[in-house]
CHARMM internal coordinates of N, CA and C (Angstrom, degrees):
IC EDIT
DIST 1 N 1 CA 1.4496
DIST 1 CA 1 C 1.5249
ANGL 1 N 1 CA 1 C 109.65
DIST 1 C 2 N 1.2975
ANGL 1 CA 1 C 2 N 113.45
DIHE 1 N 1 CA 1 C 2 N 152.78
DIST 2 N 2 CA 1.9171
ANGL 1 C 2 N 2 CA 115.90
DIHE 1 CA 1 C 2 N 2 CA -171.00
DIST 2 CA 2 C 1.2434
ANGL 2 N 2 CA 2 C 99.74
DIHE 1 C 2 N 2 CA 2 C -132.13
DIST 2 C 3 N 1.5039
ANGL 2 CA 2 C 3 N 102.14
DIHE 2 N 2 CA 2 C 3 N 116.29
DIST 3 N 3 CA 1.7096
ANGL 2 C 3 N 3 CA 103.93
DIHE 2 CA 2 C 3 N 3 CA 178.16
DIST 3 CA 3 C 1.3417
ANGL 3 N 3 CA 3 C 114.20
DIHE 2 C 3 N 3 CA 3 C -70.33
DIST 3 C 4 N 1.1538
ANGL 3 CA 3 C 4 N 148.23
DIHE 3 N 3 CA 3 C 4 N 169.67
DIST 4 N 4 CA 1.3581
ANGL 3 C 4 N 4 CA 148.89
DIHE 3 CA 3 C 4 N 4 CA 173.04
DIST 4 CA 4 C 1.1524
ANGL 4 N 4 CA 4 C 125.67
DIHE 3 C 4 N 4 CA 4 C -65.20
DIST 4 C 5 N 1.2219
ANGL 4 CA 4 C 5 N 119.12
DIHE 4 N 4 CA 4 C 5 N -30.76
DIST 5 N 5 CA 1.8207
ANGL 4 C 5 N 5 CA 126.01
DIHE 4 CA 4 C 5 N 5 CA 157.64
DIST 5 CA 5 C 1.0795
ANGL 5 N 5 CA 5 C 125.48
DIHE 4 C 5 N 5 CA 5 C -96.19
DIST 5 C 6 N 1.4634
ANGL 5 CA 5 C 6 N 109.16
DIHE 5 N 5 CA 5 C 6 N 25.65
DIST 6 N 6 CA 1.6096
ANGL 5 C 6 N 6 CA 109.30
DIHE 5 CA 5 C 6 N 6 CA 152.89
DIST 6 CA 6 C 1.1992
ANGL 6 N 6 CA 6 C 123.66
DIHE 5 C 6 N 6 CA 6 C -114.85
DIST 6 C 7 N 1.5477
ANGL 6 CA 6 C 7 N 115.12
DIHE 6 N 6 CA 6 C 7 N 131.47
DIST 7 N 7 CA 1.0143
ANGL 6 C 7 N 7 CA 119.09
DIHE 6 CA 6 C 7 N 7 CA 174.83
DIST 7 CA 7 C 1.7101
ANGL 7 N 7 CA 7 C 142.73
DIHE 6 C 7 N 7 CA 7 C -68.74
DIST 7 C 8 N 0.9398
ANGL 7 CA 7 C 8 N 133.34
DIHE 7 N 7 CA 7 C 8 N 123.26
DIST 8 N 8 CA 1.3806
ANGL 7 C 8 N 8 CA 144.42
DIHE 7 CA 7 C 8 N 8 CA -156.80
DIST 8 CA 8 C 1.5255
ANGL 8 N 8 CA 8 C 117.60
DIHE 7 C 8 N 8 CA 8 C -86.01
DIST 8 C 9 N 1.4429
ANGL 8 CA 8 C 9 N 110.97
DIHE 8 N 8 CA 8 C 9 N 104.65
DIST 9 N 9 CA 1.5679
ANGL 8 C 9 N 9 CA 89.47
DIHE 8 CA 8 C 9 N 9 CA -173.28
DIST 9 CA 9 C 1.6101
ANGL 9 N 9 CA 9 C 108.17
DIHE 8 C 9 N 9 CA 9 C -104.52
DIST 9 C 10 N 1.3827
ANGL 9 CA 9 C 10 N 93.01
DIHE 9 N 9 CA 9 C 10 N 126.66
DIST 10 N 10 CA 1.7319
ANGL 9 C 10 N 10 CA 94.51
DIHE 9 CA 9 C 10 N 10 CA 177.95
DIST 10 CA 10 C 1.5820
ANGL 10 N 10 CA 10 C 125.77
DIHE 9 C 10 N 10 CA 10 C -79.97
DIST 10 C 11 N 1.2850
ANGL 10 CA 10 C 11 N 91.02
DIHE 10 N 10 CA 10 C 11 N 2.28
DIST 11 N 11 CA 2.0412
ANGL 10 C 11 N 11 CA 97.30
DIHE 10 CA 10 C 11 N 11 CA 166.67
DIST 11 CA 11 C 1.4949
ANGL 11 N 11 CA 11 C 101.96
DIHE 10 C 11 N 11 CA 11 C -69.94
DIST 11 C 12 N 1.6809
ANGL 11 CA 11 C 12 N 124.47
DIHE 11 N 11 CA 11 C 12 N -27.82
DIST 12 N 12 CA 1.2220
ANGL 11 C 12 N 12 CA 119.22
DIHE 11 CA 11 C 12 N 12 CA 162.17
DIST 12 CA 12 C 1.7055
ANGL 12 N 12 CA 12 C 132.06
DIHE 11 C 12 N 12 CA 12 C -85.39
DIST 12 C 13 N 0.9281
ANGL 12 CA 12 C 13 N 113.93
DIHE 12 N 12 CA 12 C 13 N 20.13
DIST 13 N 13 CA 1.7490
ANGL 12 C 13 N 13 CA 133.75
DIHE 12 CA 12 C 13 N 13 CA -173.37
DIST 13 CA 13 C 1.4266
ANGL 13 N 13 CA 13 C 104.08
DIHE 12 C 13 N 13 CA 13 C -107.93
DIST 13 C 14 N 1.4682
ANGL 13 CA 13 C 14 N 102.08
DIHE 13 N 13 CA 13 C 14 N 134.13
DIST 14 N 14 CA 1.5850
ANGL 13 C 14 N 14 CA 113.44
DIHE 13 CA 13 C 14 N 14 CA 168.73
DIST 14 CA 14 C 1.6446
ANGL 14 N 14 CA 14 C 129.95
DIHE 13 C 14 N 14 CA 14 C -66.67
DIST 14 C 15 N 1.6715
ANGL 14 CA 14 C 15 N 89.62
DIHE 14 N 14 CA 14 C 15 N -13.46
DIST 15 N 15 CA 1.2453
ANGL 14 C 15 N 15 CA 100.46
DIHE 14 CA 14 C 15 N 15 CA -168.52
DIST 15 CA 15 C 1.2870
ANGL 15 N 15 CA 15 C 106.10
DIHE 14 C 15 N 15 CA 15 C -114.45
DIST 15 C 16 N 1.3800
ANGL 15 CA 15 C 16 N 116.14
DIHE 15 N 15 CA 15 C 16 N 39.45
DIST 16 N 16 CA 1.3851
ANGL 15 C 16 N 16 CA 119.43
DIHE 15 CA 15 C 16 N 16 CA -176.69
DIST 16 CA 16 C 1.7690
ANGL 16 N 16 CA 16 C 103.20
DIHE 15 C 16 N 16 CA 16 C -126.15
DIST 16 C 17 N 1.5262
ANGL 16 CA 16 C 17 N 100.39
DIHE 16 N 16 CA 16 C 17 N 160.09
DIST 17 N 17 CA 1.7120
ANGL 16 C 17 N 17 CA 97.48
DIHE 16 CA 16 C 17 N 17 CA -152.41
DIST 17 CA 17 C 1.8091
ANGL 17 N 17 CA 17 C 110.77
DIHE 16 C 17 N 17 CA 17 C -160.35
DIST 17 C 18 N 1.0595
ANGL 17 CA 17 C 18 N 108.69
DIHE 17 N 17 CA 17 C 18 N 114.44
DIST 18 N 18 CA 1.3286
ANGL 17 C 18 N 18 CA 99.22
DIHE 17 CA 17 C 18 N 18 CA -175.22
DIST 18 CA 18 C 1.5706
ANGL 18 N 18 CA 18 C 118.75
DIHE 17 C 18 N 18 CA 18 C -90.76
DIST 18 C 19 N 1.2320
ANGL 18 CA 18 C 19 N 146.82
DIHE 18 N 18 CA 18 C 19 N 120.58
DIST 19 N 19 CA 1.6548
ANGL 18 C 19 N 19 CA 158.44
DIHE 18 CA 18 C 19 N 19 CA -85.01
DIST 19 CA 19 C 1.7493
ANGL 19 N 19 CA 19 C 85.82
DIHE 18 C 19 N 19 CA 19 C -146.39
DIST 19 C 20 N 1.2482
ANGL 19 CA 19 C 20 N 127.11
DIHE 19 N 19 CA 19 C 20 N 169.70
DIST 20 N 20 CA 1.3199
ANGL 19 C 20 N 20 CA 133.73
DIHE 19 CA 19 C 20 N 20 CA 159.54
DIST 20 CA 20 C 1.5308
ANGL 20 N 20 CA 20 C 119.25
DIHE 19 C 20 N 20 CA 20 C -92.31
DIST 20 C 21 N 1.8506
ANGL 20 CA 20 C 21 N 109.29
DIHE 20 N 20 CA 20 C 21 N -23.88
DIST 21 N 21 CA 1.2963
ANGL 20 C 21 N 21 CA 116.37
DIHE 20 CA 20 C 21 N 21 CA 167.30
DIST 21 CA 21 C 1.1020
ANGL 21 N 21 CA 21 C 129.92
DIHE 20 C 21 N 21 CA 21 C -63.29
DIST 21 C 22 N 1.7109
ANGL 21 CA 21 C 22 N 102.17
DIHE 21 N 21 CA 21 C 22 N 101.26
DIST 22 N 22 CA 1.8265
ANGL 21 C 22 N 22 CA 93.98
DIHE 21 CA 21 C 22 N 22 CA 166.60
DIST 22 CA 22 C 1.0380
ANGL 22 N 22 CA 22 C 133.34
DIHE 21 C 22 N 22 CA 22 C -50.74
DIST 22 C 23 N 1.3038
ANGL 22 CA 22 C 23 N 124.18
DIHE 22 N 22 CA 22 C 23 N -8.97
DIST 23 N 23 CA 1.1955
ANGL 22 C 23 N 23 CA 106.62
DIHE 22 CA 22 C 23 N 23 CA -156.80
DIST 23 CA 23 C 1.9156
ANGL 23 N 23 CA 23 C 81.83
DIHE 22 C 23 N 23 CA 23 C -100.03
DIST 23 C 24 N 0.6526
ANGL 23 CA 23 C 24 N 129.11
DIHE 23 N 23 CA 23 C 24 N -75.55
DIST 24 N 24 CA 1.8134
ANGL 23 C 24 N 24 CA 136.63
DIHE 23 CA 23 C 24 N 24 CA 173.94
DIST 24 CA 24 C 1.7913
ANGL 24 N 24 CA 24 C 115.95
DIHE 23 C 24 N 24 CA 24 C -66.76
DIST 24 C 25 N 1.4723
ANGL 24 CA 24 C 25 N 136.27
DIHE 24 N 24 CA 24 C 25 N 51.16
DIST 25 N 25 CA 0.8925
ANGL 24 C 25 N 25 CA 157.52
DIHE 24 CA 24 C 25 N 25 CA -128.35
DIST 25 CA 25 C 1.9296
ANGL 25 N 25 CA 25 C 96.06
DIHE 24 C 25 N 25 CA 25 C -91.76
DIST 25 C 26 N 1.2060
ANGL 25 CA 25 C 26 N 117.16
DIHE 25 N 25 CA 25 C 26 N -44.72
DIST 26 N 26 CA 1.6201
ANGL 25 C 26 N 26 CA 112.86
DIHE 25 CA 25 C 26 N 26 CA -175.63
DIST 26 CA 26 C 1.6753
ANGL 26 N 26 CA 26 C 98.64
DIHE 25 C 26 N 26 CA 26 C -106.55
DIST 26 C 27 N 1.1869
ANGL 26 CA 26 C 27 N 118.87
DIHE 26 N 26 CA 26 C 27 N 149.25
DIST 27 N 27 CA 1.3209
ANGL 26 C 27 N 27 CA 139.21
DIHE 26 CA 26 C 27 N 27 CA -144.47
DIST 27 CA 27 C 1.4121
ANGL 27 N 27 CA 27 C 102.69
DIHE 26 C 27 N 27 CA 27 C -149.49
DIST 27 C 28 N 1.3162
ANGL 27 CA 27 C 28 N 116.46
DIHE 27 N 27 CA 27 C 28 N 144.51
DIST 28 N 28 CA 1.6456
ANGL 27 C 28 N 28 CA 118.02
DIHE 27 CA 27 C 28 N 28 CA 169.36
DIST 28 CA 28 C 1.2184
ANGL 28 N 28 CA 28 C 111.02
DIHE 27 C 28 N 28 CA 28 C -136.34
DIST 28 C 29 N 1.6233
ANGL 28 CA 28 C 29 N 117.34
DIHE 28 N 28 CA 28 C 29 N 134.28
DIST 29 N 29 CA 1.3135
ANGL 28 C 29 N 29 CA 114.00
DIHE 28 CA 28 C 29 N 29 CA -178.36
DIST 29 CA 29 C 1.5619
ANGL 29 N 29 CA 29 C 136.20
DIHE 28 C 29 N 29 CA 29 C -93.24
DIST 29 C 30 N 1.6617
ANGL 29 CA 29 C 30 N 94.71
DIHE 29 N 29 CA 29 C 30 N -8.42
DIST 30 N 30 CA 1.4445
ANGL 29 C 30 N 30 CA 111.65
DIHE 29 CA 29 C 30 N 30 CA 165.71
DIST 30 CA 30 C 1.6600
ANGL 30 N 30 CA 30 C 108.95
DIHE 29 C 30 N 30 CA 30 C -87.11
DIST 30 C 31 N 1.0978
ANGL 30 CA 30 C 31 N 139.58
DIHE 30 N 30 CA 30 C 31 N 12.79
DIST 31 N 31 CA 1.6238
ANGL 30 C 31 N 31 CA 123.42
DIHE 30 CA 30 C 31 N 31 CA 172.48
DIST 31 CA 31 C 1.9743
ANGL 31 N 31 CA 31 C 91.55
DIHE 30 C 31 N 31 CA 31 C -129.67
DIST 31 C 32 N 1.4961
ANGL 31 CA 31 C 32 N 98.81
DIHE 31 N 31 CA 31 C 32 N -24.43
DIST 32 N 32 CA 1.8716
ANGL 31 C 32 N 32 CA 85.85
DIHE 31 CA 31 C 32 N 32 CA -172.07
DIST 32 CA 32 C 1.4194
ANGL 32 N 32 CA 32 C 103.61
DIHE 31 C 32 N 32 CA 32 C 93.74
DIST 32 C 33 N 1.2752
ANGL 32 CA 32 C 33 N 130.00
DIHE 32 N 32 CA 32 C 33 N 38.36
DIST 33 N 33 CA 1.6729
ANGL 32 C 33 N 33 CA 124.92
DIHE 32 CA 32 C 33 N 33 CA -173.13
DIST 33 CA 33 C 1.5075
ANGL 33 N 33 CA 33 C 108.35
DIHE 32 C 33 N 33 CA 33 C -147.65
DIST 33 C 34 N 1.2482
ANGL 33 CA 33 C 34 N 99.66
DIHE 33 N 33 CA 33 C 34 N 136.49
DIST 34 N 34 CA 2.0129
ANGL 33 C 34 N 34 CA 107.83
DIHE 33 CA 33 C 34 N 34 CA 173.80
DIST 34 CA 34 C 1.4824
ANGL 34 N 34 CA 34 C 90.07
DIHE 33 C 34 N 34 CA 34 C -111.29
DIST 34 C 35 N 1.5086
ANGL 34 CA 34 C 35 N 106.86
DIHE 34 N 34 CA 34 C 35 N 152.69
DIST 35 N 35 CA 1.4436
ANGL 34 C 35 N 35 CA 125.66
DIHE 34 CA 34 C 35 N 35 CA -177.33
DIST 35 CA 35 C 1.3561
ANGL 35 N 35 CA 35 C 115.25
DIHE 34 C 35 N 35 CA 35 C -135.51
DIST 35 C 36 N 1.4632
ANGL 35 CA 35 C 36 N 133.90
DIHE 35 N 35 CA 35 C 36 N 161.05
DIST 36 N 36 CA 1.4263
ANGL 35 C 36 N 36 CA 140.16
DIHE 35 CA 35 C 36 N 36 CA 156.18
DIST 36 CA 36 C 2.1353
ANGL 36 N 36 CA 36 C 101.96
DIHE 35 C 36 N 36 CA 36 C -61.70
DIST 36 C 37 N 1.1404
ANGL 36 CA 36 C 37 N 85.48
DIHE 36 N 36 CA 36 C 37 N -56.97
DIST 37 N 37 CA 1.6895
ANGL 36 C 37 N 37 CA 115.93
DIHE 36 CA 36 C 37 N 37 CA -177.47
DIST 37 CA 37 C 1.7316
ANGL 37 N 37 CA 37 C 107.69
DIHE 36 C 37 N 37 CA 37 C -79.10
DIST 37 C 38 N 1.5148
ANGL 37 CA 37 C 38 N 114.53
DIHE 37 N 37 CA 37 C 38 N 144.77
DIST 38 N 38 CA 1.3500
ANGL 37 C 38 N 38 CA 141.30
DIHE 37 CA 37 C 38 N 38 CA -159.92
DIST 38 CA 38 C 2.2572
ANGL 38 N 38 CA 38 C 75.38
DIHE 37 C 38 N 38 CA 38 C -78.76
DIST 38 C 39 N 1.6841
ANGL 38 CA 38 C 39 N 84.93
DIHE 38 N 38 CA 38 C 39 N 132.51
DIST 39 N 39 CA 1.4117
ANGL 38 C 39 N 39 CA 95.97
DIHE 38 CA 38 C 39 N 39 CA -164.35
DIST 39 CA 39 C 2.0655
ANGL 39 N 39 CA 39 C 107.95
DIHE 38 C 39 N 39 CA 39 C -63.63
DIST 39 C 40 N 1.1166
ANGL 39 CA 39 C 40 N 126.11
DIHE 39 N 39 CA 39 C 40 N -1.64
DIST 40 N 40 CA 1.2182
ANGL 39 C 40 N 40 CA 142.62
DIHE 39 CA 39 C 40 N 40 CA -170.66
DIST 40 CA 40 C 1.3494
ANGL 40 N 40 CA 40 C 106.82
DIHE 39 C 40 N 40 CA 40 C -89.87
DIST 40 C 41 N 1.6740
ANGL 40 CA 40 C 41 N 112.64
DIHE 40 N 40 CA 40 C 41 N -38.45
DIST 41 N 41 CA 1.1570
ANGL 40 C 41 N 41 CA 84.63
DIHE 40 CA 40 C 41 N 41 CA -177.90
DIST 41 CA 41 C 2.2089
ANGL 41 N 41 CA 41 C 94.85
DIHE 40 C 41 N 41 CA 41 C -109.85
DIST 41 C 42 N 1.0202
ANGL 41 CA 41 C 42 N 119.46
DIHE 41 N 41 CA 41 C 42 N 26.93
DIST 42 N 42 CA 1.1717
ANGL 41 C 42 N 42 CA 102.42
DIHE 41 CA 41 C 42 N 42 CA -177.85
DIST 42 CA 42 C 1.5551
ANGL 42 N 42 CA 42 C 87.94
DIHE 41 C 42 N 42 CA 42 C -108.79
DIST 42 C 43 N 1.4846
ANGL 42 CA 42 C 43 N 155.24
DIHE 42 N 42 CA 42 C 43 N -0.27
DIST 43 N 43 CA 1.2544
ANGL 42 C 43 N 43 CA 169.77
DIHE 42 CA 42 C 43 N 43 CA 66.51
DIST 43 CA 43 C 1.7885
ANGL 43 N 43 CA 43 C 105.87
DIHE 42 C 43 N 43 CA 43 C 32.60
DIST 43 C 44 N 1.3873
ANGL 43 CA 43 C 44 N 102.91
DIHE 43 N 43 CA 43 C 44 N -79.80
DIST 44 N 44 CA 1.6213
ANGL 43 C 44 N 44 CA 110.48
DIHE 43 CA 43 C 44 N 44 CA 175.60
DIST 44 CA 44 C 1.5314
ANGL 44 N 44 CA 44 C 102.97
DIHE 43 C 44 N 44 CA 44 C -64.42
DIST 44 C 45 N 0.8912
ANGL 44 CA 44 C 45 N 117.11
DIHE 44 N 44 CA 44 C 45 N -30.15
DIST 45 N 45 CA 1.9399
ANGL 44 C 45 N 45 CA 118.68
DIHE 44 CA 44 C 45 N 45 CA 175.38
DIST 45 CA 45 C 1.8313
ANGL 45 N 45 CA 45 C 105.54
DIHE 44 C 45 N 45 CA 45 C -40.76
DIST 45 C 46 N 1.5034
ANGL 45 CA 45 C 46 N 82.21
DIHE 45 N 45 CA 45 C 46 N -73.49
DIST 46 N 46 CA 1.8106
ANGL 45 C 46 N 46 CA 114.04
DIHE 45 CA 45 C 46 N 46 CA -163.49
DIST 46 CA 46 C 1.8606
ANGL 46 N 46 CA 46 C 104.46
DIHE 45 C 46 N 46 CA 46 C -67.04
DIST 46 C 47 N 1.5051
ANGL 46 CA 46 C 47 N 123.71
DIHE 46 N 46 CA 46 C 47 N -29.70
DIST 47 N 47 CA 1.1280
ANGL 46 C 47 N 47 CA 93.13
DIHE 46 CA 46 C 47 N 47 CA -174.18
DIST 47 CA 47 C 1.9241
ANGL 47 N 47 CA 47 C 97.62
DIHE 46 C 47 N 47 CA 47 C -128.67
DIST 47 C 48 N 1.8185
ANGL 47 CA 47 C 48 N 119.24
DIHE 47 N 47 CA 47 C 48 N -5.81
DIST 48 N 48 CA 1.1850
ANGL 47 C 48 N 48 CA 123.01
DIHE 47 CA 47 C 48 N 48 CA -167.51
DIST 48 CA 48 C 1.8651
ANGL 48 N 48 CA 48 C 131.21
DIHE 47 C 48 N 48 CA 48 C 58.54
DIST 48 C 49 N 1.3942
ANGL 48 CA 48 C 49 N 80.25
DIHE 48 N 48 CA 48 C 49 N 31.96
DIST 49 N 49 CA 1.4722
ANGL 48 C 49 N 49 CA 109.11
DIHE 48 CA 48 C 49 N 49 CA 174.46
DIST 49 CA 49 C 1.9020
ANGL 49 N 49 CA 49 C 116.46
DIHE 48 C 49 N 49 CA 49 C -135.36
DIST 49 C 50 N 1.4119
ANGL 49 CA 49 C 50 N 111.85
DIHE 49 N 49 CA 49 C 50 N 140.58
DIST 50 N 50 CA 1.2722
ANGL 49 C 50 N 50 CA 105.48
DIHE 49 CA 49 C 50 N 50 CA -158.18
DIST 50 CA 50 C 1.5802
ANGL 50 N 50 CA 50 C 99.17
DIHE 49 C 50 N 50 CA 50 C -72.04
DIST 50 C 51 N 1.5181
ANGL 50 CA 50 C 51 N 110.54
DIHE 50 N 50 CA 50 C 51 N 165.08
DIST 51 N 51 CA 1.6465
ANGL 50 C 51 N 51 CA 104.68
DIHE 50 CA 50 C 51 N 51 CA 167.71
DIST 51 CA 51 C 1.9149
ANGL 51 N 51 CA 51 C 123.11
DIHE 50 C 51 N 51 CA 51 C -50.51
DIST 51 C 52 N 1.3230
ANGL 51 CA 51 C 52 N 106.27
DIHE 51 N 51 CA 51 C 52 N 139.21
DIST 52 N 52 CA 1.6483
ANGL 51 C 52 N 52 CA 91.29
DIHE 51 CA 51 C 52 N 52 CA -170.98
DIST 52 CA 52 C 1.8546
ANGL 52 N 52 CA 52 C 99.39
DIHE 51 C 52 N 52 CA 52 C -112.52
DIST 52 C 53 N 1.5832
ANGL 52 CA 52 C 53 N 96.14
DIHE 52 N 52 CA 52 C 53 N 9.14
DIST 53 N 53 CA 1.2431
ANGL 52 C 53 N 53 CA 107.18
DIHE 52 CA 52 C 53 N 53 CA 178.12
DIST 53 CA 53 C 1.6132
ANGL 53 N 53 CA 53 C 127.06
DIHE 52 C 53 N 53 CA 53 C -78.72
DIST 53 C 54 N 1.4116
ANGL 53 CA 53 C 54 N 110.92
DIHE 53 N 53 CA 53 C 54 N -35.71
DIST 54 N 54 CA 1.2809
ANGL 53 C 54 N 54 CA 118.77
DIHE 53 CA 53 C 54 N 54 CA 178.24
DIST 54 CA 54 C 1.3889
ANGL 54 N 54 CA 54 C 122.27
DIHE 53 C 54 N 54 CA 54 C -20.70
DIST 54 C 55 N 1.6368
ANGL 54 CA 54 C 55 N 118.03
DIHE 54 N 54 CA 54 C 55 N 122.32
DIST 55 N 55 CA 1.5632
ANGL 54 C 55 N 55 CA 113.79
DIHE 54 CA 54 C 55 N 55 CA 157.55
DIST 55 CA 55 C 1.2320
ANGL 55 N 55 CA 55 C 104.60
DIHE 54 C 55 N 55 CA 55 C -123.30
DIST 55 C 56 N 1.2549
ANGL 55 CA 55 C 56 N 109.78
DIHE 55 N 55 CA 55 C 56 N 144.03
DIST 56 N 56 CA 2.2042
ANGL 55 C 56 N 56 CA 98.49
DIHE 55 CA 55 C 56 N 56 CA 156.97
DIST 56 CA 56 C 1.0642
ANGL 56 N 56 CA 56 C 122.55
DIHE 55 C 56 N 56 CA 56 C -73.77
DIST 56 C 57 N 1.4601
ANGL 56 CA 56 C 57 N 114.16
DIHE 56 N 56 CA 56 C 57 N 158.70
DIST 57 N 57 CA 1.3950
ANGL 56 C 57 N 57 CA 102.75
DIHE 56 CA 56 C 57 N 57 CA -147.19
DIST 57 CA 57 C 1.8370
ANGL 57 N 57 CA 57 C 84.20
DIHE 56 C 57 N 57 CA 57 C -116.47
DIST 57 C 58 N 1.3760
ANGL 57 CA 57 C 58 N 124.31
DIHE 57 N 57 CA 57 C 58 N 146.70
DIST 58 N 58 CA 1.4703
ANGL 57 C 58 N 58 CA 127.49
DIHE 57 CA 57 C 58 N 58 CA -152.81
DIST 58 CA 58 C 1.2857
ANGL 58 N 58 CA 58 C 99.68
DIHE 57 C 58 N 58 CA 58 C -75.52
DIST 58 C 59 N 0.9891
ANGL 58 CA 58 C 59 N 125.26
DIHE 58 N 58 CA 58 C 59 N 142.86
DIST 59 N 59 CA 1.9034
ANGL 58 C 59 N 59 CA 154.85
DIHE 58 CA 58 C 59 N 59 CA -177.41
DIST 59 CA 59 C 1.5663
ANGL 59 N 59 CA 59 C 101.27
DIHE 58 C 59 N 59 CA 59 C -67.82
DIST 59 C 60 N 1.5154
ANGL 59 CA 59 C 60 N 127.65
DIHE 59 N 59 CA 59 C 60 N 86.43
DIST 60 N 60 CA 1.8267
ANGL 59 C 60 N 60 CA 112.82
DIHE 59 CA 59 C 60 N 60 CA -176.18
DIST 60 CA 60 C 1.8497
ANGL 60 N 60 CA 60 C 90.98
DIHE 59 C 60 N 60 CA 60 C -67.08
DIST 60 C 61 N 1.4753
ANGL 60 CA 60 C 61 N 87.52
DIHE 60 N 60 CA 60 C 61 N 141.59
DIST 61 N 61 CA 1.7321
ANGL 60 C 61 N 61 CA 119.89
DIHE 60 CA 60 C 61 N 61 CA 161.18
DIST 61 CA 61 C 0.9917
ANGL 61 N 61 CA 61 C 111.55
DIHE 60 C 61 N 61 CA 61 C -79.01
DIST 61 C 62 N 1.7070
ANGL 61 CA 61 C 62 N 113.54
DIHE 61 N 61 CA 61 C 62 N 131.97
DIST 62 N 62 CA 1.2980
ANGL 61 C 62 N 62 CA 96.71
DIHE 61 CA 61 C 62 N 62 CA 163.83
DIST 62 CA 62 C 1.4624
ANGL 62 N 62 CA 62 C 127.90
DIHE 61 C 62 N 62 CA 62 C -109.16
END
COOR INIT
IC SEED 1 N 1 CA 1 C
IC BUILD
């Protein structure tokens, strides 16, 4: 569960994605959106609710 004043980092999300567009450079694959801004908070921007998307993204073994 994610309280509302915590912040979400999508460098830890599976569904997070870095784009070739400079100009909109981080990307998310669970909403379908590239951003200037880390997709979590351009998410909390647009609707003022935290991402409900978050997964962690799996730990490679070595």
């Amino acid at each position: 569960m994610i309280i509302d004043n915590q912040r979400i980092n999508c460098l830890k999300c599976k569904h997070y994605y870095i784009t070739w567009d400079p100009k909109s450079p981080k990307g998310c694959k669970a909403f379908g959106f590239k951003s200037s801004a880390m997709p979590s908070i351009a998410v909390f921007a647009s609707s003022g609710k935290p991402c409900m998307n978050f997964e962690q993204k799996m730990q490679a073994q070595a």
